[in-house]
N, C-alpha and C positions, 0 to 999 in steps of 0.2 A: 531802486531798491536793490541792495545784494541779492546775486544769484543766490539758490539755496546751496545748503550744502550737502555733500555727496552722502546719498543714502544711510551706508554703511561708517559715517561719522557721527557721534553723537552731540547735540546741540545742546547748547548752553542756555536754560530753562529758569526764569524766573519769575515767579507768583507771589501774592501775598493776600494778606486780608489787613483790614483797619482794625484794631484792637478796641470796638466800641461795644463791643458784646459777644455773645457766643455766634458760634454759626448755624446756619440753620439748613433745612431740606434745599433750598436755594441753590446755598453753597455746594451742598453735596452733587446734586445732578448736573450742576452748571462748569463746579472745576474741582471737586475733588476726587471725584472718583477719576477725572482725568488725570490730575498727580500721580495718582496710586501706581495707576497705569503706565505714566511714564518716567517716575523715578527706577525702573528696573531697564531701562533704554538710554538714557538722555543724563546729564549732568545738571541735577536740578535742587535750586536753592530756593525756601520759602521764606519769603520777609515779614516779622507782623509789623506791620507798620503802627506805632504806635506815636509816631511823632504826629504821620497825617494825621493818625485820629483825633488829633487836639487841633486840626486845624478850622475845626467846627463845634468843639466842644471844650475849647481851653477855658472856657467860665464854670465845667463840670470836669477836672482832669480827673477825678476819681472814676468815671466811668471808663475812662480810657486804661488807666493803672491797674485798676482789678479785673478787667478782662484778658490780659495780657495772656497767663496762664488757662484762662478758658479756653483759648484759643487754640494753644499748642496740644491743652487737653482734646481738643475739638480733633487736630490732624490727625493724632496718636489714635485715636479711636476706630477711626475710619480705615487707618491701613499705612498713614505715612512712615515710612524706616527712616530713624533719626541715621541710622549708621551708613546711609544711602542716599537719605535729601538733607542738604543742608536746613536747619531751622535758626534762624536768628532775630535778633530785635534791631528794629532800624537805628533806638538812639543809642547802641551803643556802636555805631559805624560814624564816625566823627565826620567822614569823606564823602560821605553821602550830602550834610548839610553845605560842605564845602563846594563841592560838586554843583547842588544848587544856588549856589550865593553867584559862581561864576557864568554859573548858563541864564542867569535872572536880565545879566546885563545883554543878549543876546537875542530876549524877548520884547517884545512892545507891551503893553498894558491893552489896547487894541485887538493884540492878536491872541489872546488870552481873552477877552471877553468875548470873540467870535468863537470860538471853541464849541460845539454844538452842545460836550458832555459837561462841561463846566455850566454855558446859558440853562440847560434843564436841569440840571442841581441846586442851580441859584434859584428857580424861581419855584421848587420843589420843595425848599430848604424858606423861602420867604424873604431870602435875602434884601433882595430890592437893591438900593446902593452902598447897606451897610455890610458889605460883603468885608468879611476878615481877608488881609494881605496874605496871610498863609493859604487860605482855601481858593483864591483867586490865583495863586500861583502853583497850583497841586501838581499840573501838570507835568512844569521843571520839575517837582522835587519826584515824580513819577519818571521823567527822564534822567533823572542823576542817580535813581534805582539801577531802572536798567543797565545804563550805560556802566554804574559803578561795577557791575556784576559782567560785563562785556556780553551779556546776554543777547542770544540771535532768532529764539525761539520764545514770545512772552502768550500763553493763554491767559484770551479773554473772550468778554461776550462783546456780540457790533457796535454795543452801545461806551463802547471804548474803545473803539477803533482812532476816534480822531485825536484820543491820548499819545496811540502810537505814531499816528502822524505829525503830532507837532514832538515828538520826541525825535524822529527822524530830521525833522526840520533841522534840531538843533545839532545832532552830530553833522549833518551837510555842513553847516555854518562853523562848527569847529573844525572838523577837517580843511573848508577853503581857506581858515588862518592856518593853520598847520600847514595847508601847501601839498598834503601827502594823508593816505587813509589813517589817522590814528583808532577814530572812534567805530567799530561798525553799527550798521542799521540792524533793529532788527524786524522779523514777521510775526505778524498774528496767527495765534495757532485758534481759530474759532471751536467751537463744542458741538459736536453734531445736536446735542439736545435744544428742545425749544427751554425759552426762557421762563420757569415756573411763575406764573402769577400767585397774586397773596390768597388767602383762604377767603378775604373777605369780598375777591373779584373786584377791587373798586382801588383798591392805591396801588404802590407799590411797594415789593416785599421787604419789611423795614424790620430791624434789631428791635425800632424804641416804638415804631408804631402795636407789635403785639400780633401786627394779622403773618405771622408765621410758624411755622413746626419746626423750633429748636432741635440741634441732633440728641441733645440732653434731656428731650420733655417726657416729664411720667405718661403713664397709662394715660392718666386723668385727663392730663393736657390735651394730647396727643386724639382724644375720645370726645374731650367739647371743641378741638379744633375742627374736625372730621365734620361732627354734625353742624357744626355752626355753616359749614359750607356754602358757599351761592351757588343751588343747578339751574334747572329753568324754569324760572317765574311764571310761565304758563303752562307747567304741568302739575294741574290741580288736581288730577284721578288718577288712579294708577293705570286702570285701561287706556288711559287716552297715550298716543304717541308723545317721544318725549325728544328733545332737541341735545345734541351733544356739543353743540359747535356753540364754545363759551362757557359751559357745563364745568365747572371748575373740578367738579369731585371725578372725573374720565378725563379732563387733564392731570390728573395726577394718578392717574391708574397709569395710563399710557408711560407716564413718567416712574414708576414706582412696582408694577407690578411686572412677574417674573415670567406669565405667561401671555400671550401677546393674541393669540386665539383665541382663548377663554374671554379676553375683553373685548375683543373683534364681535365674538356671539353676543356678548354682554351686550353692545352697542346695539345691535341690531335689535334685538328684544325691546330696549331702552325705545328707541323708534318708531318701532312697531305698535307700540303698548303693552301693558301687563305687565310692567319692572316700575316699582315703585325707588323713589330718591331713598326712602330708607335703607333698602335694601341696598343697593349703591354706594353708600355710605357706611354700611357693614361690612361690606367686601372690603373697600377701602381701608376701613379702619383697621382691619385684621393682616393687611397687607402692612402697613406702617409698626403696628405694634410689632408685631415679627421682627419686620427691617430694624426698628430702632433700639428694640430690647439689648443686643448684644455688643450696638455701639452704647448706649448708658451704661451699661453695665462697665464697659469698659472705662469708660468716660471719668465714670464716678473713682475706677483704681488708679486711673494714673491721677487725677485731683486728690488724693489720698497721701499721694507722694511728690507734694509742693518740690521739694528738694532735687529727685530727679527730674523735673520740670525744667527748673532754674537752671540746673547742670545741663542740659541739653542744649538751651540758649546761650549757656556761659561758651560751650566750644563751638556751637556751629557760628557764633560770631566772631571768638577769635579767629576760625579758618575765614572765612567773611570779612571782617578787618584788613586782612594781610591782600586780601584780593582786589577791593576798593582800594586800598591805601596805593597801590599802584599805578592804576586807574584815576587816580587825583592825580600824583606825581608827573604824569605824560600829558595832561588838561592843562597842568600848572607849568608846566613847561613851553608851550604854546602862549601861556601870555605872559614869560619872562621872568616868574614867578620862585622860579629854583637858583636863587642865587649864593644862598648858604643852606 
């Protein structure tokens, strides 16, 4: 892997989301407040990906179409500076699909089914052997992101780390045809945060499954999410000690709350006896209402203004276009490609 690069250089940063719904508390703790963070440091462009998202839902493209906007709605809310991070839409980057038509030839079907992040999606998703050729190849079309974007710094969580390995795989294999470094590799930026589980403790946190806290969700939501919560099943009295460890509603304190003492004592009460789950669960919920109030708020103005929405994607793709379109150009020339 490439050495890193010198501190005081700023790294070439590329993220995205699937365009299959809003985002949700997941998102937030997982990588967007890292964006926020590091669009004022780093050179960093956000992709919605909205091709992948039809790579599992091309029998429902409307779900992928109408989320589009949710999404950027989503960034804008939270703290993303259009005038700072690039935002764009994957299908309007032509070089990106190009990009992946050339690295396809590159991969085996083999090594693409050994994939640790793709086998757990398949058999999460029910696939079995009717897996779509588009979702069985996510991974090229996730390394011809990257790469189109010359990206050297990509956050994610570990459970996609061996996306960034087999993306590294293939820039090795282009460059040893090239002869000479064209493509660089790049690293995983991991999120110091643990990985939020769903409200329901039991799946995983899904757009279409429901067991999540949208950054858009009313009071209401937000209030039967809270209580619906899973604490511990053996804490039937409120005097009796109560168990934290899996405790979903003090996994999201830990993760959500501002004061880290106050739930430190909380815990220990919790364990001791005398803190009932309702209680608990009021704390929490008063902490979320808070936090989310004045991302909806927001939320709801910039969906207000379809228009500016669209415009944001319209130019952070034209800058994005020109950037890719070069990045194909140097690919394409490597397999003899640029003849006229």
């Amino acid at each position: 892997m490439n050495s890193k690069q010198d501190s005081d250089k700023p790294e070439i940063i590329l993220t995205g989301d699937r365009a299959t719904g809003p985002l949700h508390l997941g998102h937030y703790v997982g990588s967007l407040k890292q964006r926020v963070a590091l669009q004022a440091i780093h050179e960093q462009t956000i992709l919605v990906a909205d091709m992948q998202g039809l790579t599992d839902n091309a029998h429902n493209p409307k779900k992928v179409s109408s989320n589009i906007l949710n999404v950027v709605a989503d960034y804008l809310a939270v703290g993303i500076n259009p005038s700072i991070t690039t935002i764009c839409l994957q299908s309007k980057l032509p070089a990106l699909a190009e990009l992946t038509m050339y690295y396809s030839n590159l991969v085996s079907i083999s090594r693409l089914e050994r994939n640790p992040t793709v086998k757990s999606e398949i058999q999460h998703k029910g696939f079995e052997r009717s897996i779509p050729a588009g979702f069985l190849t996510y991974p090229i079309s996730q390394a011809a992101d990257i790469t189109g974007f010359s990206a050297t710094l990509v956050p994610v969580g570990d459970d996609q780390l061996p996306m960034l390995e087999q993306t590294n795989e293939i820039v090795r294999k282009v460059n040893s045809l090239a002869g000479r470094i064209v493509l660089n590799e790049c690293r995983p930026l991991l999120s110091n945060a643990s990985r939020l589980p769903s409200t329901d403790g039991k799946n995983k946190m899904s757009k279409s499954i429901g067991n999540a806290i949208n950054l858009g969700a009313t009071e209401k939501e937000i209030s039967a999410a809270v209580k619906s919560m899973y604490t511990d099943p053996n804490h039937l009295r409120v005097e009796e000690p109560g168990n934290v460890e899996g405790n979903i509603v003090f996994t999201y304190l830990d993760a959500f709350h501002p004061d880290e003492n106050y739930i430190s004592q909380l815990k220990e009460h919790y364990q001791r006896g005398g803190l009932g789950d309702g209680t608990t669960k009021k704390i929490l919920e008063e902490c979320l209402q808070e936090m989310l109030r004045p991302i909806r708020v927001r939320r709801s103005e910039f969906l207000s203004d379809k228009a500016q929405l669209i415009d944001i994607l319209i130019k952070g793709s034209q800058v994005s276009r020109d950037k890719t379109e070069k990045v194909l150009f140097d690919v394409k020339d490597i397999f003899g490609l640029n003849l006229f």
